[in-house]
C-alpha positions in Angstrom: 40.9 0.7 17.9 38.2 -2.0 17.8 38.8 -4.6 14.6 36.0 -5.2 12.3 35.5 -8.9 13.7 33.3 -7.1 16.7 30.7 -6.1 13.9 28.5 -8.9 13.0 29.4 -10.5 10.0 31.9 -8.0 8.6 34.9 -9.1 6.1 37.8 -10.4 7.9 40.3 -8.1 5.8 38.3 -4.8 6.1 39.8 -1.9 7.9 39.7 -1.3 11.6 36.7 1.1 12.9 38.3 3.8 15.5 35.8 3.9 18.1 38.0 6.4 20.2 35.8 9.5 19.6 32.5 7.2 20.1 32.4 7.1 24.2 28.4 6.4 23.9 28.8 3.4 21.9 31.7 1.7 23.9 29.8 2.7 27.2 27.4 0.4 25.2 29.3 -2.6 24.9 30.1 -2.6 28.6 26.9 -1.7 29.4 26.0 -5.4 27.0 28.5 -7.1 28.9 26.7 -6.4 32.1 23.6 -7.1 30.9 25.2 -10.7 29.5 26.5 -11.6 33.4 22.9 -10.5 35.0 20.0 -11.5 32.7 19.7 -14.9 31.5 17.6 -14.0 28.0 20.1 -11.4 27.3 22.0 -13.3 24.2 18.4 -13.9 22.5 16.9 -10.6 23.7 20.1 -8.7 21.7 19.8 -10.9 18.3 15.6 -9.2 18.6 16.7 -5.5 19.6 19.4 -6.1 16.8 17.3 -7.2 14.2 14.4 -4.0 15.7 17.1 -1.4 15.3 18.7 -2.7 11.7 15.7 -1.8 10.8 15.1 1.3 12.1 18.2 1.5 10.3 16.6 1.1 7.0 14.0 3.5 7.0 16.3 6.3 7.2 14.8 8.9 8.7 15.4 12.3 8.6 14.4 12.9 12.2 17.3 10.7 12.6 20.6 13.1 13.5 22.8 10.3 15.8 23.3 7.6 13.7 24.7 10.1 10.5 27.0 11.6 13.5 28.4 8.7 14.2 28.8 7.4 10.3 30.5 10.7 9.7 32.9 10.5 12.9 33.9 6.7 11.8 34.3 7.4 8.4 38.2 7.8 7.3 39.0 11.1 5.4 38.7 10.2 1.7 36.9 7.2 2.5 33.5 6.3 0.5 31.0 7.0 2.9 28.4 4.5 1.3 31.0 1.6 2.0 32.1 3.4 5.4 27.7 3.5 6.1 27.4 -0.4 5.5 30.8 -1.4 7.3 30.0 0.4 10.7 26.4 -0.4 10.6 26.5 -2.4 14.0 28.9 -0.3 15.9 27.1 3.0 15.2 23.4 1.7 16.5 24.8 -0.3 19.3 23.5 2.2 21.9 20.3 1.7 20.7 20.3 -2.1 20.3 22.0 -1.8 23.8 19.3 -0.2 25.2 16.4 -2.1 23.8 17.7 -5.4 25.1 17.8 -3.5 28.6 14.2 -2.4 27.8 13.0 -6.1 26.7 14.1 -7.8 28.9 12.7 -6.3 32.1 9.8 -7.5 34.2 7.8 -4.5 34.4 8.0 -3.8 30.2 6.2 -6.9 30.2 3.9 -6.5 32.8 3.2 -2.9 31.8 2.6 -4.8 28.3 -0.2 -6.4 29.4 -2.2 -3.6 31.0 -1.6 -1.4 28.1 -3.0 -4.3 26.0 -5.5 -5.5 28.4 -4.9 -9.4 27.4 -5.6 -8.5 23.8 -3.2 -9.1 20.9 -1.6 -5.8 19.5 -2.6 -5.5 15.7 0.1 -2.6 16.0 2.7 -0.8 18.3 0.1 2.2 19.1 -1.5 -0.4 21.2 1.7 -0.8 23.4 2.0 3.0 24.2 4.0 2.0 27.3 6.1 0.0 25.3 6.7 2.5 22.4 7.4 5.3 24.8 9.3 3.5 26.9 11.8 2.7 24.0 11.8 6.8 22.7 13.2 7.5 26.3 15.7 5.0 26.2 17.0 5.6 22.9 16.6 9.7 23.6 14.5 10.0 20.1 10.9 11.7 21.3 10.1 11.7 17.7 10.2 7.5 17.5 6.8 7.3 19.1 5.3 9.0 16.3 7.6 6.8 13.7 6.7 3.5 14.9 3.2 3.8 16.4 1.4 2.5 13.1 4.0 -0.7 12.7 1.9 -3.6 11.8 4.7 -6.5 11.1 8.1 -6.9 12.2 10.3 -8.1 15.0 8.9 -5.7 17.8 5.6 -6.2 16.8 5.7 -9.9 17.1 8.0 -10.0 20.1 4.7 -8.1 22.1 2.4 -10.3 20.4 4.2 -13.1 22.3 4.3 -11.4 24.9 0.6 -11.6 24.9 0.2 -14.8 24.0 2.7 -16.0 26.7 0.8 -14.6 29.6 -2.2 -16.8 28.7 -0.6 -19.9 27.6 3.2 -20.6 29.0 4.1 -23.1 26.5 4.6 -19.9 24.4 6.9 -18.3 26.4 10.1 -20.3 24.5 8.5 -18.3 21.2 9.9 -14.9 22.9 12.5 -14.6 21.5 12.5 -16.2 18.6 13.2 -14.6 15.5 12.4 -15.9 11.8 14.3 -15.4 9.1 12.6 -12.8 7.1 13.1 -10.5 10.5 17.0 -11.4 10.4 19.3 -8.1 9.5 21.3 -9.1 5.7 24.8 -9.5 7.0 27.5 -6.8 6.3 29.5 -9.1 4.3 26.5 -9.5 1.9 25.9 -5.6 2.1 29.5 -4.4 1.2 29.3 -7.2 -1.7 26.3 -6.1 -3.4 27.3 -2.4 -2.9 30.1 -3.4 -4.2 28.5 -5.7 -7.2 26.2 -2.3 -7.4 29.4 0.1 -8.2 30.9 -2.0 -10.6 27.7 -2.6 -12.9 26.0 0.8 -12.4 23.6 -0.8 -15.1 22.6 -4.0 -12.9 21.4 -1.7 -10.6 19.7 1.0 -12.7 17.7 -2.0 -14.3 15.9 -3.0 -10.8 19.0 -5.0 -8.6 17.3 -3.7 -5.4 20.6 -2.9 -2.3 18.4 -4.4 0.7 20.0 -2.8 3.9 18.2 -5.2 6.1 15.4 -8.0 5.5 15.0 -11.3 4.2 12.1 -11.8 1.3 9.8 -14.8 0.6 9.2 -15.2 -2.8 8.0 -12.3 -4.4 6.7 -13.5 -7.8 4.1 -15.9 -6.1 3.0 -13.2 -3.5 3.0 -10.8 -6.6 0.2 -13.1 -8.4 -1.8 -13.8 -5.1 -1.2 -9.8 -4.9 -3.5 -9.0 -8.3 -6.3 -11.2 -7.5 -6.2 -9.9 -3.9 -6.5 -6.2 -5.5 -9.2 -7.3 -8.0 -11.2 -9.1 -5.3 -11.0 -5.9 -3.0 -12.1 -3.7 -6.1 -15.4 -5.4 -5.8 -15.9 -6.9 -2.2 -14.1 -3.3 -0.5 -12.4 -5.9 1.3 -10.0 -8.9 1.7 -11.8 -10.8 4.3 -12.3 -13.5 2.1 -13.9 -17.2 3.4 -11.2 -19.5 3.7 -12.6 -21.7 0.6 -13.3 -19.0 -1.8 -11.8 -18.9 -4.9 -11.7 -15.5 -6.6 -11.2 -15.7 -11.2 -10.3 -19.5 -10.8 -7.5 -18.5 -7.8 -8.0 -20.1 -4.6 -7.7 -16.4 -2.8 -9.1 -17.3 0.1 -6.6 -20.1 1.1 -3.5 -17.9 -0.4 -5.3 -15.0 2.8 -5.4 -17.5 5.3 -1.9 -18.8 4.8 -0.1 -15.1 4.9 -2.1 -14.4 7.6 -0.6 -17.6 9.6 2.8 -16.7 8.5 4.3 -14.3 11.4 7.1 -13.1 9.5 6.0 -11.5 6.6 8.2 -8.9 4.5 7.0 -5.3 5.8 6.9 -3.9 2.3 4.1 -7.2 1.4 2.0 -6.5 4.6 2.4 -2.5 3.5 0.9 -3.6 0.2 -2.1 -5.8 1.4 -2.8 -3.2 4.0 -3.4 -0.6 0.9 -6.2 -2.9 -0.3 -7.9 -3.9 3.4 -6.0 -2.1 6.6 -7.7 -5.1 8.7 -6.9 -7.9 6.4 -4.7 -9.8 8.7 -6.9 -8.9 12.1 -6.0 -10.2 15.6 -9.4 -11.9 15.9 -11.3 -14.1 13.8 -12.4 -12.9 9.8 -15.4 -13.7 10.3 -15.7 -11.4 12.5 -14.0 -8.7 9.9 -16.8 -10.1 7.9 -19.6 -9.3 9.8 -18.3 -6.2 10.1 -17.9 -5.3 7.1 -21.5 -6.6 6.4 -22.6 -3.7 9.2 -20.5 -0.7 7.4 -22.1 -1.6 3.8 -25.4 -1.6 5.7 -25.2 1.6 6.7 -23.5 3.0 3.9 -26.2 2.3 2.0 -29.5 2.2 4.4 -28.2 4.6 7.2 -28.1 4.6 11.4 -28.1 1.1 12.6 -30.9 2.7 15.6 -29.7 0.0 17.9 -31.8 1.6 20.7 -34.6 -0.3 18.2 -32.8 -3.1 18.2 -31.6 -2.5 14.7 -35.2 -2.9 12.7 -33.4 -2.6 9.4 -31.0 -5.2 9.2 -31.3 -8.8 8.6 -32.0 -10.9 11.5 -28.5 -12.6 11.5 -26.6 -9.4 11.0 -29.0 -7.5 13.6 -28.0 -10.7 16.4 -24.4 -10.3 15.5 -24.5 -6.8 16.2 -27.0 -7.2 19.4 -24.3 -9.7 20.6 -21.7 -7.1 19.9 -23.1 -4.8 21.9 -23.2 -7.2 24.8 -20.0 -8.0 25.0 -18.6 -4.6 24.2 -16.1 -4.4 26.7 -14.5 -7.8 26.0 -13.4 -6.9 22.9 -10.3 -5.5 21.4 -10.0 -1.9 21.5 -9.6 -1.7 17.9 -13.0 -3.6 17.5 -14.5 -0.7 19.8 -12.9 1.8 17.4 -14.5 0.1 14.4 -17.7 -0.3 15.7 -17.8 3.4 16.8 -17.2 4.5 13.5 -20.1 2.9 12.4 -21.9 4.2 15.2 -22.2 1.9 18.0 -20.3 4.2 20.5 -19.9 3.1 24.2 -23.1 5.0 24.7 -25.1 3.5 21.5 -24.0 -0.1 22.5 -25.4 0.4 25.9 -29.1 1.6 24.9 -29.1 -1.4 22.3 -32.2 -3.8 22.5 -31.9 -7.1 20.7 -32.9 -7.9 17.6 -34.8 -11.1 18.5 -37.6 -9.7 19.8 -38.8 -9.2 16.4 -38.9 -12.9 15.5 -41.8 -13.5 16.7 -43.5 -11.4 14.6 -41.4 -11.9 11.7 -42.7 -16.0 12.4 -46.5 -15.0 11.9 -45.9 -13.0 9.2 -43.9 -16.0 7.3 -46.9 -18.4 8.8 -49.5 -16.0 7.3 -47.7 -16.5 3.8 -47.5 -20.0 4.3 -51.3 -20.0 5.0 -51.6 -18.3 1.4 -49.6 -20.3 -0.2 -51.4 -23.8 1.4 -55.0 -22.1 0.4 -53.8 -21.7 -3.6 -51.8 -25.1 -4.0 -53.3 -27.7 -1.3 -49.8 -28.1 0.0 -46.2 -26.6 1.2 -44.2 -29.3 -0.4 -44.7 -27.6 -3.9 -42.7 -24.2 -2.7 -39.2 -24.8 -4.2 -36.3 -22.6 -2.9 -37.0 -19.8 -5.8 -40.9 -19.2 -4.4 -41.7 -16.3 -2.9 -45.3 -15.4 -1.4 -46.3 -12.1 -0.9 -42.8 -10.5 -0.6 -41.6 -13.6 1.3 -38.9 -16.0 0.3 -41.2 -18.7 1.5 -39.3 -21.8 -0.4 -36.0 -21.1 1.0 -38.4 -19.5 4.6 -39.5 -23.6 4.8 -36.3 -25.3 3.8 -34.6 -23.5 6.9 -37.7 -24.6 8.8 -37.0 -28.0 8.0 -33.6 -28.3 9.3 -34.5 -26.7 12.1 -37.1 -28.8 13.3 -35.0 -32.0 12.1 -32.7 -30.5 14.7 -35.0 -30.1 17.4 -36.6 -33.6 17.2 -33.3 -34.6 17.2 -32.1 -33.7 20.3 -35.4 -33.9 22.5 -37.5 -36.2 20.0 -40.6 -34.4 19.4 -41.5 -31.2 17.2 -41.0 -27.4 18.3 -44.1 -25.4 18.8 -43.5 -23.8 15.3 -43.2 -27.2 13.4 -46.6 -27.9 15.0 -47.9 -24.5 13.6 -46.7 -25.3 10.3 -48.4 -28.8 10.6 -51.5 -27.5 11.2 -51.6 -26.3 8.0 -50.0 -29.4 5.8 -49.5 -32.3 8.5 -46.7 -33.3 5.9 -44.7 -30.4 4.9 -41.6 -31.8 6.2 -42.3 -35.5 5.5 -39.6 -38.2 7.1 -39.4 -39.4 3.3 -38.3 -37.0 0.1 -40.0 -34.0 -0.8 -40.1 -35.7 -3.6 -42.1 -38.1 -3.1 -44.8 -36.3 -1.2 -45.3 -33.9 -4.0 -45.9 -36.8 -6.4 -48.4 -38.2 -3.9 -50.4 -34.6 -4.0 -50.6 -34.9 -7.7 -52.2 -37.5 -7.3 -54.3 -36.7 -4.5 -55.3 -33.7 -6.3 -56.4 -35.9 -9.3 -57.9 -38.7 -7.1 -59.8 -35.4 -5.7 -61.0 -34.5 -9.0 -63.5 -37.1 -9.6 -60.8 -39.8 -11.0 -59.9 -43.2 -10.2 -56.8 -44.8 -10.3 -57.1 -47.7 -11.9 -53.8 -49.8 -11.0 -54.8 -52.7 -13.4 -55.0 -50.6 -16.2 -51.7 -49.0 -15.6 -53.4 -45.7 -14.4 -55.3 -44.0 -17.5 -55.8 -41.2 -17.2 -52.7 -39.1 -15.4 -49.3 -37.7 -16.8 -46.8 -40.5 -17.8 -44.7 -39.2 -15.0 -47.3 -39.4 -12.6 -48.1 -43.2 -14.2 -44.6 -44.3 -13.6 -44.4 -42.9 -10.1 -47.4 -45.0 -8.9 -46.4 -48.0 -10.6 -43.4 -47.7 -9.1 -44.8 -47.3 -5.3 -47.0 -50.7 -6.1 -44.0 -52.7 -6.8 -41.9 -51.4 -3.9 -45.3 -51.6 -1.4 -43.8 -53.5 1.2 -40.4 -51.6 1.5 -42.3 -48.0 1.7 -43.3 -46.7 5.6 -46.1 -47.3 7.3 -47.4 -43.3 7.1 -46.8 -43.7 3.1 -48.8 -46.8 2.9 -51.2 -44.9 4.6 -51.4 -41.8 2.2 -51.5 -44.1 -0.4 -54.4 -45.9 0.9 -56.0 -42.2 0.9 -55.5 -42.4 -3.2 -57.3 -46.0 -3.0 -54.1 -47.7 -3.4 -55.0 -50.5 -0.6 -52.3 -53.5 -0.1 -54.6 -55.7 -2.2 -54.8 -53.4 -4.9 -51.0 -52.5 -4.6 -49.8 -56.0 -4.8 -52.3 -56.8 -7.3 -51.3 -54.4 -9.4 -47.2 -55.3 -9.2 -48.1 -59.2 -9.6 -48.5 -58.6 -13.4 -45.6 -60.3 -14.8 -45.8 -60.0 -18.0 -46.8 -56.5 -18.3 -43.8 -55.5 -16.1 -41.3 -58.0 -18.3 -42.9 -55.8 -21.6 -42.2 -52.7 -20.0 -38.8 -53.5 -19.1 -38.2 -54.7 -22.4 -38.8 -51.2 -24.1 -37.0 -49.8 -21.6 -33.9 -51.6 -22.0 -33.8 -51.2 -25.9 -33.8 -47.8 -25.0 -30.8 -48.2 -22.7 -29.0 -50.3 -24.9 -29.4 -47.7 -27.5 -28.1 -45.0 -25.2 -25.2 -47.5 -24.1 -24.5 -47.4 -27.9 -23.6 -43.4 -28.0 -22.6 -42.4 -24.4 -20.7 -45.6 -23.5 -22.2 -45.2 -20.1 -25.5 -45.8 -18.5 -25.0 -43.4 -15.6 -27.3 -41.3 -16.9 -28.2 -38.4 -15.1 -32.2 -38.5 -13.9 -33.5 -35.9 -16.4 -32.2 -38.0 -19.2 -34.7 -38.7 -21.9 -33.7 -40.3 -25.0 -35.1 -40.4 -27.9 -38.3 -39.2 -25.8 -38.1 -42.0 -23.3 -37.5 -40.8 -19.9 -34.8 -43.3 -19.6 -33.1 -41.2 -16.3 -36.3 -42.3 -14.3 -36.6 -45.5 -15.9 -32.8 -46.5 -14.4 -33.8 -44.9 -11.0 -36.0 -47.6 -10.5 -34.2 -50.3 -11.6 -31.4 -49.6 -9.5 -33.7 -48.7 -6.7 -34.8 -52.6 -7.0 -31.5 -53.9 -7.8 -30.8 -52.4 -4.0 -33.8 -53.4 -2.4 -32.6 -56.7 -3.4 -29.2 -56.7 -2.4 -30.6 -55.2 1.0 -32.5 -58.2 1.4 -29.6 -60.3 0.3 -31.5 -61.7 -2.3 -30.0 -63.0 -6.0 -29.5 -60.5 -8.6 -32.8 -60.2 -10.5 -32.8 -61.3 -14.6 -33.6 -57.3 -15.1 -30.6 -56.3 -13.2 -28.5 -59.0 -14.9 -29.4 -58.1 -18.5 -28.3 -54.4 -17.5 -25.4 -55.4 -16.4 -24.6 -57.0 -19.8 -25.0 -53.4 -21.3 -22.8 -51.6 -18.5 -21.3 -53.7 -15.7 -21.4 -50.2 -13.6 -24.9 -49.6 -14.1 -25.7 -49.2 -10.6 -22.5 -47.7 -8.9 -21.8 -46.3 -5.7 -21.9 -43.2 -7.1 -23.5 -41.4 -10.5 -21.5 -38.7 -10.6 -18.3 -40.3 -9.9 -19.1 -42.8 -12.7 -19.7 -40.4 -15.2 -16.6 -38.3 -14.3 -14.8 -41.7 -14.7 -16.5 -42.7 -18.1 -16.0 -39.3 -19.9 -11.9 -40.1 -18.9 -12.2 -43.2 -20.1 -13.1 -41.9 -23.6 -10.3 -39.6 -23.7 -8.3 -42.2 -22.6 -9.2 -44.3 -25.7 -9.1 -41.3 -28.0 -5.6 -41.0 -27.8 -5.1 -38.9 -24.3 -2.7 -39.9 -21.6 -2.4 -39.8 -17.7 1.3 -37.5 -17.7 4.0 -39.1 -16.1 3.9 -36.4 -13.4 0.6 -36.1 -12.8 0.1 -32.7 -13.9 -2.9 -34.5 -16.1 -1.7 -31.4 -18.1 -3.9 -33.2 -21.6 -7.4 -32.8 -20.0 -9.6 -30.1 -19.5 -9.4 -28.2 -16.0 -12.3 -29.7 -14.1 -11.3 -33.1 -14.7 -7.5 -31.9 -14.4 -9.3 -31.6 -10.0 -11.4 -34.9 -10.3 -8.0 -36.6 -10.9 -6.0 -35.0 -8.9 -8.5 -35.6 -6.1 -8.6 -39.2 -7.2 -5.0 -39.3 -6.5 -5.2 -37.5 -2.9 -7.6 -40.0 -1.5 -7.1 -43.3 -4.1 -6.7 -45.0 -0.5 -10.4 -44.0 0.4 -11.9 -45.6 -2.5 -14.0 -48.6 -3.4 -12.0 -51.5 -4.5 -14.1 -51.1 -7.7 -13.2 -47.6 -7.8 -9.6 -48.6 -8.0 -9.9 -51.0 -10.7 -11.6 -48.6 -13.1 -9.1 -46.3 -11.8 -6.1 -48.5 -13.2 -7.9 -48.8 -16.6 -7.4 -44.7 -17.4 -3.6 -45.1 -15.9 -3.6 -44.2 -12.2 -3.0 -47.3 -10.1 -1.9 -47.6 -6.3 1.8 -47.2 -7.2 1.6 -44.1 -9.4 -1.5 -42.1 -7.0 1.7 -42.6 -3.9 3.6 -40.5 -6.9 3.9 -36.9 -5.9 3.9 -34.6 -9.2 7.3 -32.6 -9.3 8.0 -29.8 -12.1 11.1 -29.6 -14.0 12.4 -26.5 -11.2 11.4 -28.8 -8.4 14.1 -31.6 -9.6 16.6 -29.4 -10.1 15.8 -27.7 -6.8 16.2 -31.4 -5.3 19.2 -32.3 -6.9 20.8 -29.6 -6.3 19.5 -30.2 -2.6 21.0 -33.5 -2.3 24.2 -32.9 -3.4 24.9 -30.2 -1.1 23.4 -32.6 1.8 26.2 -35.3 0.5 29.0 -32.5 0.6 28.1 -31.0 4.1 25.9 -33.4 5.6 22.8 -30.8 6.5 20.7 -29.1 4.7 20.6 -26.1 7.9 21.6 -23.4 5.1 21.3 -19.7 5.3 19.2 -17.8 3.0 22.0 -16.5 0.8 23.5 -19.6 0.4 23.7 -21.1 -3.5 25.0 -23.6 -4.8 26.9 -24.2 -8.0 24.4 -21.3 -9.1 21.4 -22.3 -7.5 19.5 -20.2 -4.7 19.5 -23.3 -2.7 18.9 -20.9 0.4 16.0 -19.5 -0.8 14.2 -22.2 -2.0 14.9 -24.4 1.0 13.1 -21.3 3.1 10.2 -21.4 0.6 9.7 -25.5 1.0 9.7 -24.4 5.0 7.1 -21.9 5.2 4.9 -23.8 2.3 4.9 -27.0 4.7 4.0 -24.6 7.8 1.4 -23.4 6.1 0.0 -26.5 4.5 -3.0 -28.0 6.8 -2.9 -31.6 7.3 -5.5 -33.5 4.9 -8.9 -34.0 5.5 -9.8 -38.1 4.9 -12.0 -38.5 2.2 -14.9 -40.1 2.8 -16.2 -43.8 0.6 -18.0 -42.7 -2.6 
């Protein structure tokens, strides 16, 4: 007679379990005893193999004929077996967990581990056969190989995932045997209690108590509501391999991915449920590789063969590279990357007649040079292709914009233009000016009307051309001396000399008129917005008062650059608005439309919820608050006016469930001095367990900030 104190967490006034007729499972124990004097992992190895087989235990399988057996042989006559099932739990799979701590803790499991995987991490037990059929021998179940071969979370998967990882980095090797609490088998005492519980209020039961008969849960209404978007997102996408930063119907589903996919010990039943919607949602290499892939399979569901033998002529250039590159390095990657790529046709045979997809560029760069050609022929110029121009089938706006950065790149690092920048110069020497693209396709407008048999006339304030056009060469007289030499020189081309320019800016009392109408018409727009951060399309009342303040803060810089006094014009603005000229327009007008709901009657909530204002400026706030340490002193101070000064941004927000999570928290640290608790454990009614594991894995999760840069 063995007393119930041998099996793990058992009542201490249960009956005694009569292992007499149970040789196997006492040939166990000394079999654990021996393993406890000869291998020095053997304590840790037993609490993994425990937690493996408890939840074999679970599944309850109906290959499985021992374990009933043994229930059956333990079980008193008269007895309820469902009590008698929970109470003996440990003693009856003790051969088993016996046997896979023998199995684990061996040298060659390990090292057969690693050939099987080849240095890769398993993304499931098939890809440890050794491993998996090692354990069916030991356990004499030939059927378990077919059972567990498709695992893709749980103790034994993890345990050979460090196995893995341990090889190639030893710091990882004290990971082996650790096991996390999700993994950890529910103790008996908490089994026969809810079974118990369970036969007392039948009802409880029927209306969705769930009896666990092994793991521990995260919590399952917040993985329920990252669950939906995840399911609606893969409706559409076919997919979960979401980019980190995507947000998916206002939820930030990319994040909510990339933190469950960090997290090693998931539920089974929540990785069973995201591996419904995407089997490779949590792969053991990088999503964006799982992206690309994807990518590839859509491609050829819809256009066909990939032909990589003609170095994949219908795909895009960066999905034919990434596949090239694939095909490269075929046998470096994990055999479950082989296995996708075959099913979309790259076979080991395919990826080894693959040509690249390069080769092609060159052509693809005269065809895009011939549009560019066309395009220069029509309008005089490249700079006048926006992003949304397309030429002859060709995206040529967006075709030049990646040009640009390219060749900004490559003068960069060895200081003079690639051979296709000089192409593209020989058809508009400026079409990637060192100045705005602004600015040069003001000065072809007026090249083009210079070319059309005007003059500019610069003391007559430029009859003649567009108002726009009027303003923008008015404004390059009076900043003449701050432009570049190369401008000055295109401007010279439009007859604008330094003579003519200076000339033309030396009229006083013209410029002191002009400013004069334009600041009635800020004043006016003061009046209604309360701001003068006006975005630069603003016209008001048909002034184009959004250019108009463009220059004037562009002067009000050039003189502060030059450490000159503050200009009358940039003093009588300031009377209007004091942050006429801020750091930052966008941030000021953020601020200012606050600042009137602040007046009207709206307040900054105690707990910084900032529950009162409308959901984009619920973020601007909150990131106000993140990085208040970041900001301008000036920032600051306008930041105290709405409510949020130094002292309440160090304020973290905390919801009515979060304080009484907290008090609750401290007064069981006052009583006992830790807050080490167990996952069952509540307090005066509280799940203070439970919670305490979610504050855990939220703050392993959480990334460390990124500093926030000076508006």
């Amino acid at each position: 007679m063995l007393g119930t104190h041998w099996i793990d967490g058992a009542p201490a006034d249960t009956e005694q379990v009569d292992l007499a007729g149970l040789a196997e499972v006492v040939a166990a124990h000394r079999r654990h005893l021996d393993l406890l004097r000869h291998r020095p992992d053997a304590v840790r190895a037993f609490e993994v193999a425990h937690a493996v087989v408890v939840s074999w235990w679970a599944q309850q399988w109906p290959d499985e004929e021992q374990w009933p057996h043994r229930v059956r042989q333990l079980t008193p006559q008269g007895a309820d077996p469902g009590w008698w099932r929970l109470l003996a739990r440990d003693a009856v799979t003790c051969p088993e967990t016996v046997a896979l701590t023998s199995v684990l803790t061996g040298e060659r499991t390990r090292q057969r581990l690693l050939a099987d995987t080849g240095g890769h991490l398993p993304h499931t037990l098939a890809h440890v056969p050794g491993l998996v059929g090692e354990l069916a021998r030991v356990t004499r179940r030939p059927w378990l190989t077919e059972r567990i071969a498709s695992t893709s979370a749980g103790p034994l998967l993890l345990w050979a995932q460090h196995c893995v990882r341990a090889a190639a980095d030893a710091a990882v090797a004290d990971r082996l045997w650790t096991l996390h609490m999700a993994h950890r088998p529910r103790p008996i005492a908490r089994e026969l209690t809810a079974y118990r519980d369970a036969a007392q209020q039948p009802e409880k039961t029927a209306g969705g108590m769930r009896l666990h008969l092994g793991l521990r849960h995260r919590s399952d209404q917040a993985f329920t509501t990252g669950l939906a978007h995840a399911r609606a997102y893969a409706a559409v996408h076919g997919h979960l391999a979401a980019p980190i930063h995507s947000r998916f119907d206002g939820f930030a589903l990319g994040r909510w991915l990339s933190n469950h996919r960090k997290f090693p010990a998931m539920p089974p039943e929540h990785v069973a449920e995201l591996e419904a919607l995407d089997p490779w949602w949590r792969p053991p290499w990088t999503v964006m590789w799982q992206r690309f892939y994807y990518q590839a399979r859509d491609h050829v569901r819809a256009r066909g063969p990939l032909r990589p033998d003609r170095g994949f002529p219908t795909t895009s250039f960066g999905l034919g590279d990434w596949l090239y590159n694939q095909c490269t390095g075929y046998d470096e990657l994990h055999p479950a990357q082989q296995r996708l790529l075959a099913d979309i046709g790259l076979t080991h045979d395919a990826v080894r007649a693959a040509r690249p997809r390069r080769k092609h560029m060159a052509t693809h760069f005269q065809r895009a040079l011939a549009c560019a050609h066309a395009f220069a022929d029509i309008h005089g110029t490249l700079v006048n292709a926006t992003t949304d121009t397309v030429q002859d089938g060709l995206k040529l706006g967006q075709w030049l914009s990646n040009q640009r950065s390219k060749d900004r790149a490559h003068q960069h690092r060895h200081g003079a233009p690639s051979p296709r920048a000089q192409a593209l110069s020989a058809i508009d020497p400026w079409w990637n000016p060192p100045w705005t693209l602004e600015w040069q396709r003001s000065w072809h407008q007026a090249h083009t009307h210079v070319h059309g048999g005007h003059v500019l006339e610069a003391a007559a304030g430029f009859p003649g051309t567009s108002s726009a056009l009027a303003t923008w060469l008015t404004t390059q007289c009076a900043q003449y001396d701050t432009l570049q030499p190369d401008q000055q020189d295109l401007l010279a081309q439009l007859g604008l000399t330094a003579d003519r320019a200076r000339g033309a800016a030396a009229r006083p009392a013209e410029r002191e008129a002009d400013f004069a109408v334009g600041l009635g018409y800020a004043r006016s727009y003061h009046a209604t917005h309360g701001t003068l951060a006006a975005a630069i399309s603003t016209v008001h009342d048909g002034f184009e008062l959004g250019r108009w303040l463009r220059r004037q803060r562009q002067h009000a810089r050039i003189d502060a650059d030059r450490g000159a006094p503050q200009s009358a014009a940039a003093k009588a603005l300031t009377t209007v608005d004091p942050w006429w000229c801020p750091r930052s327009l966008a941030w000021q007008r953020a601020w200012q439309h606050i600042h009137h709901q602040v007046h009207a009657g709206h307040r900054l909530d105690a707990d910084h919820h900032f529950h009162s204002f409308a959901p984009t400026q619920r973020a601007w706030l909150r990131l106000q608050r993140t990085h208040y340490d970041d900001l301008h002193p000036d920032q600051q101070r306008l930041l105290t006016d709405i409510g949020l000064t130094n002292e309440t941004a160090r304020t973290r927000p905390i919801n009515p469930y979060a304080e009484t999570a907290l008090a609750h928290a401290r007064a069981y640290a006052a009583t006992h001095h830790t807050l080490a608790v167990t996952y069952s454990t509540v307090h005066d009614g509280f799940p203070l367990g439970r919670w305490l594991n979610d504050q855990r894995q939220q703050a392993d999760a959480t990334p460390p900030p990124t500093p926030a840069t000076r508006h």
